[in-house]
C-alpha positions, 0 to 999 in steps of 0.5 A, a space after each residue: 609836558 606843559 604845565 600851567 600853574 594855577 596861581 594866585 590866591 583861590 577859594 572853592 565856590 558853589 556856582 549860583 547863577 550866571 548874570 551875563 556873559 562876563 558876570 556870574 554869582 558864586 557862595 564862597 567864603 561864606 557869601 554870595 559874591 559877583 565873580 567874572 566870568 573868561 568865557 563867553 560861550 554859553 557854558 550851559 552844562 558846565 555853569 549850572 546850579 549847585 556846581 562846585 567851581 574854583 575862584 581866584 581873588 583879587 586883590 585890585 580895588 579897581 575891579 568891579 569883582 573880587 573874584 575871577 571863575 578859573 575852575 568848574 567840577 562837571 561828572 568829578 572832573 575839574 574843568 577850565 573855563 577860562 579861555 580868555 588866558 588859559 589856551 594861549 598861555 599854554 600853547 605859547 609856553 609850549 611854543 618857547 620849550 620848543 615841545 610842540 615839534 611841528 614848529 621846532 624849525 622857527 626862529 621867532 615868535 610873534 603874539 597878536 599878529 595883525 595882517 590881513 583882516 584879522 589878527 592871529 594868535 601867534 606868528 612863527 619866523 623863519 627868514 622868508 617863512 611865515 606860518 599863522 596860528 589861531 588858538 581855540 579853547 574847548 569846553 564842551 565835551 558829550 560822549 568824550 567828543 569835544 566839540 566847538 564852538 558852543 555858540 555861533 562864532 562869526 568871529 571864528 569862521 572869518 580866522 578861517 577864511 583868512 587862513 584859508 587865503 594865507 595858505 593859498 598864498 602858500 603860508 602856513 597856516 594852523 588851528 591848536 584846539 586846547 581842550 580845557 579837560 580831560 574826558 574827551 578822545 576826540 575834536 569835532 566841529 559843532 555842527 548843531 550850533 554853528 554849521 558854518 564854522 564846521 563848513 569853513 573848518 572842512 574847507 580849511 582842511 582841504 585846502 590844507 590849513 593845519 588842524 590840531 587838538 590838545 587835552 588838557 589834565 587839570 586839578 586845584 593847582 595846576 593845567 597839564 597838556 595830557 595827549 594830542 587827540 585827532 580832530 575829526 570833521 565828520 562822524 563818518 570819517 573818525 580818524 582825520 590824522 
């Protein structure tokens, strides 16, 4: 089990409004405050009106807010929306416990590993063996499917491609979804908001790029890895692995 602790001073919230991508007003403590926002999906069923979220404070004079959005509440349950830290930071502790076991033979780990064009998440080091991991974080559940992306991602569809060459060049190759809640069953591409994703992620799967999903448990305090669910790339063939 992987937990991530939640840590720092936090303060429950009412979402108000969303300014931009990275800025957001929230009532908390008694006023309304300029929050960032780690996320540049569009988050439109989560950051809604009224909606209960969780805040960090803090405490830099520097920053332009005061406080950071760490938790949304959407149907009862806590949602993350930070995937901007909270998915790369649980995969690579998981990576460190040697929990995830499909990569327990590696020797090395490497963060932010450029080659290429693009620069991946993760690199694992065996002598001659190299394997390249890109994280995704995952917002959007309908139905108790998760889907992603939640907006044309260009930047997405170009780790594809590029992992799609390494594992022609016979490397390993590999996506970990992490989805930041714990009311889906299965991963999906999202189709609807950017078919070109989903056309690359099919073509990753055949060509033999590794695909992967993780739901996450979350409360006040803490963000747990609570199961592997399959990922799915189409809804008439529900079972991928």
């Amino acid at each position: 089990m992987i937990i991530l602790q939640i840590e720092g001073q936090v303060a429950e919230g009412v979402f108000i409004k969303r300014l931009n991508r990275f800025e957001a007003i929230v009532h908390v403590e008694g006023d309304e405050h300029l929050v960032h926002v780690p996320n540049t999906g569009r988050l439109k069923e989560l950051l809604v009106e009224k909606a209960k979220v969780l805040v960090r404070k803090f405490d830099s004079l520097k920053r332009k807010t005061k406080y950071g959005l760490l938790l949304v509440c959407k149907d009862g349950i806590w949602v993350s929306i930070d995937s901007a830290n909270v998915p790369n930071k649980i995969v690579y502790e998981a990576l460190l416990q040697h929990k995830l076991s499909q990569f327990k033979g590696y020797s090395h780990i490497k963060k932010e590993v450029a080659i290429g064009s693009s620069r991946f998440d993760f690199g694992l080091f065996l002598q001659q063996q190299e394997y390249y991991i890109e994280v995704k974080g995952v917002t959007l559940v309908e139905d108790r499917k998760a889907y992603f992306p939640d907006a044309p991602t260009t930047r997405g569809s170009k780790h594809l491609k590029e992992l799609i060459a390494l594992k022609r060049q016979d490397k390993g190759a590999g996506v970990i979804f992490i989805v930041q809640r714990q009311d889906a069953e299965v991963m999906m591409p999202n189709d609807r908001t950017d078919q070109v994703f989903g056309s690359y992620l099919r073509e990753a799967h055949r060509t033999g790029v590794d695909l992967w999903a993780y739901r996450c448990a979350i409360d006040r305090s803490q963000i747990i890895i609570d199961r592997e669910i399959p990922v799915v790339l189409s809804e008439k063939n529900m079972i991928y692995r």
